[in-house]
C-alpha positions as CSV (number, residue, x, y, z in Angstrom):
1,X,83.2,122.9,77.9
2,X,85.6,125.4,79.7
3,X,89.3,123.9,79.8
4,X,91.6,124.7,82.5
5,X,94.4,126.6,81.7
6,X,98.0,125.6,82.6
7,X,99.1,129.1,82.1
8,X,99.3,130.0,85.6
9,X,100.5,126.8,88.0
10,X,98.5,125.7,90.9
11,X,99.5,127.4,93.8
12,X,101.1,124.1,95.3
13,X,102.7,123.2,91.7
14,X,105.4,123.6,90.3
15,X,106.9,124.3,86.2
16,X,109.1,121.3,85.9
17,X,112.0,122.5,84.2
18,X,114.6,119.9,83.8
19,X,115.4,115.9,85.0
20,X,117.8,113.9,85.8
21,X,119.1,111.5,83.3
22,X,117.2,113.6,80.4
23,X,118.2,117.3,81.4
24,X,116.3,120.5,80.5
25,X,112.4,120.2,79.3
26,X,112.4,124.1,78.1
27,X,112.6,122.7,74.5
28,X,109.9,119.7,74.6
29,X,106.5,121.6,73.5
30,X,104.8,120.7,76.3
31,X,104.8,121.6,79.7
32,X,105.1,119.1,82.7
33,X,104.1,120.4,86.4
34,X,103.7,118.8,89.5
35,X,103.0,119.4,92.9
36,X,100.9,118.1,96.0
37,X,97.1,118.6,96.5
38,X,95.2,118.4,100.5
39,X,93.0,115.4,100.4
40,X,91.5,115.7,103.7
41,X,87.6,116.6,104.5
42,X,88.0,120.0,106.0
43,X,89.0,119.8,110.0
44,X,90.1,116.3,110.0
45,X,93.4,115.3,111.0
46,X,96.2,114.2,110.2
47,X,95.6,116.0,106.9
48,X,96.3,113.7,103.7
49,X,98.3,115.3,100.7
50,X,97.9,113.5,97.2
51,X,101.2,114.1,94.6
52,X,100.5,114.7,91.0
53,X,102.0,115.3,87.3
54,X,100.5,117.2,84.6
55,X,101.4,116.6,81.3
56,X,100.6,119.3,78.9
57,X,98.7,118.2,75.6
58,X,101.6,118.1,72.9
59,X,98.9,119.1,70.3
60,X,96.4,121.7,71.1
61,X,96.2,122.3,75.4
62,X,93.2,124.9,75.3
63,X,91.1,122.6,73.5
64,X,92.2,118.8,73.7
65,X,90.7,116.4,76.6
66,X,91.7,116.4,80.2
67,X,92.3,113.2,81.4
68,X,92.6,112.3,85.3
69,X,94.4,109.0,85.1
70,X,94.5,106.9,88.7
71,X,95.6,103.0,88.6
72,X,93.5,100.7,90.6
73,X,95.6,99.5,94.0
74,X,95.7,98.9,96.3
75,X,98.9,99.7,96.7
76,X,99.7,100.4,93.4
77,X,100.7,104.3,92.1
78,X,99.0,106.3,89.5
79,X,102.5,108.0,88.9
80,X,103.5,104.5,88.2
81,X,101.9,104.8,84.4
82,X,103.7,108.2,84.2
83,X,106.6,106.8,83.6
84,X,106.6,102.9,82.7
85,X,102.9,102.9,81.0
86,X,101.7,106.0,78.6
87,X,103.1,109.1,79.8
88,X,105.7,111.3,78.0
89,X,109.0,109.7,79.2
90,X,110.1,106.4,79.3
91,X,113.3,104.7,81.4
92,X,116.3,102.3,80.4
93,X,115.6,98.8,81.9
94,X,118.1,98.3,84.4
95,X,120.9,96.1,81.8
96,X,120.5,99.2,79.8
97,X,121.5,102.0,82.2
98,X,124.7,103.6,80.9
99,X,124.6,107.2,82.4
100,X,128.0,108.6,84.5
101,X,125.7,110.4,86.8
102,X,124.2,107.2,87.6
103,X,120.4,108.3,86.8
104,X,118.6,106.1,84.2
105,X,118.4,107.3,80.7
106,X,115.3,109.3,80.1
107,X,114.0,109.7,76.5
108,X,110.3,110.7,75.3
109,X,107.6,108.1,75.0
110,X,106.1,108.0,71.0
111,X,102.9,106.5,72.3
112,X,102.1,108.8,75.3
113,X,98.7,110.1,75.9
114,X,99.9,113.4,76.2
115,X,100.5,113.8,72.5
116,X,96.8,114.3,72.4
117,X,95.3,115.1,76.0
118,X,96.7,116.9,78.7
119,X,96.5,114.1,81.8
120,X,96.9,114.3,85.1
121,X,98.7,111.9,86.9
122,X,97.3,111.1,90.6
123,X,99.5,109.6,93.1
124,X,96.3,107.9,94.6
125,X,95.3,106.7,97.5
126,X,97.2,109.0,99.6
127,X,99.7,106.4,101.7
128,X,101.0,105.3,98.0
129,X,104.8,106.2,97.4
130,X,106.5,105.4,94.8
């Protein structure tokens, strides 16, 4: 089986290079992108726009797994398990958010999936917001 490549982004994504409450991700070993896909069936209106993260595989991207990962709703967002379920990062709780620049504290997740998968976070279906 062929594996996509993350060596070039999709045109629509983007190389996620640092965040808020964790700072730069140049040094992580993986690499996180995310952007918006269309949705829509061709000439239908109002055209739909899904957002989505990729997490890298930490081990081996060319060869590990891709997983599409999409949380039942309704209502309910994929990128929800990105960062409070299994993906690389994990937040403080609220009583534990110390930070002076007022973002919560960002530190890597020991159980994600990406240690051994890339995955691909959907932000499905498309009126979900997180």
């Amino acid at each position: 089986m062929q594996v996509p490549s993350l060596a070039s982004s999709p045109s629509t994504g983007t190389l996620v290079e640092s965040l808020p409450g964790y700072g730069s991700l140049t040094s992580l070993g993986f690499r996180l992108l995310s952007g918006t896909v269309t949705a829509s069936p061709q000439g239908q209106h109002p055209v739909r726009t899904l957002f989505y993260a990729i997490a890298e595989s930490q081990r081996s991207p060319a060869t590990d797994p891709v997983v599409l990962w999409q949380t039942g709703g309704p209502g309910c967002s994929g990128i929800s398990a990105f960062w409070w379920e299994h993906g690389p990062f994990t937040m403080a709780a609220p009583q534990n958010i110390n930070n002076p620049e007022g973002f919560p504290s960002i530190t890597l997740n020991p159980f994600s999936w990406n240690r051994v998968a890339t995955v691909i976070y959907m932000d499905s279906p498309w009126w979900v917001v997180l």
